[in-house]
C-alpha positions, 0 to 999 in steps of 0.5 A: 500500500502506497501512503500520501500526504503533504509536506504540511500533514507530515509536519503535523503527524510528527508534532503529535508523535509520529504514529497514527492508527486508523478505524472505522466506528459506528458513532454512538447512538447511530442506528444507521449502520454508518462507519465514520474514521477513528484516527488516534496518535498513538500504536493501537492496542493490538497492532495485529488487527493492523496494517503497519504502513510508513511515510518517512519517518511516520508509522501508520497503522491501517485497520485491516477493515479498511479498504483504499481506493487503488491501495492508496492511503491518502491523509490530508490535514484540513483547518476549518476557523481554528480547527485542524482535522485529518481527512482520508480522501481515499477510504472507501465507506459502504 
């Protein structure tokens, strides 16, 4: 699997520590059945469930549920007002 991100994601992965672990959640009182994305800096609590990805110096970690358009995993840092947030354009969701 492939990994990008811009020189301004890489820059703020790193302040946060350098790991990211990515996956998939149903929102709590969600009845829909919709999966939105969980990103926590830090190594999950069990990295089998895990596919580990690098860019540089930055660990990823993929939970092996999900699936990236053409094996690509993209994360871009979003700033919305003040907020930054982390968006991954090519997950697929069902």
């Amino acid at each position: 699997m492939e990994v990008k991100m811009d020189d301004a994601t890489y820059e703020f992965l790193k302040k946060k520590g350098g790991k990211l672990s990515m996956d998939l959640m149903v929102p709590a009182g969600c009845c829909g059945g919709t999966m939105v994305p969980n990103l926590i800096f830090n190594t999950p609590k069990d990295p089998s469930k895990y596919r580990e990805l690098h860019y540089k110096d930055i660990t990823l970690y993929a939970s092996n549920i999900m699936d990236f358009k053409d094996q690509v995993v993209e994360i871009q840092l979003t700033k919305k007002m003040l907020i930054k947030d982390l968006e991954l354009p090519t997950l697929k969701l069902i």
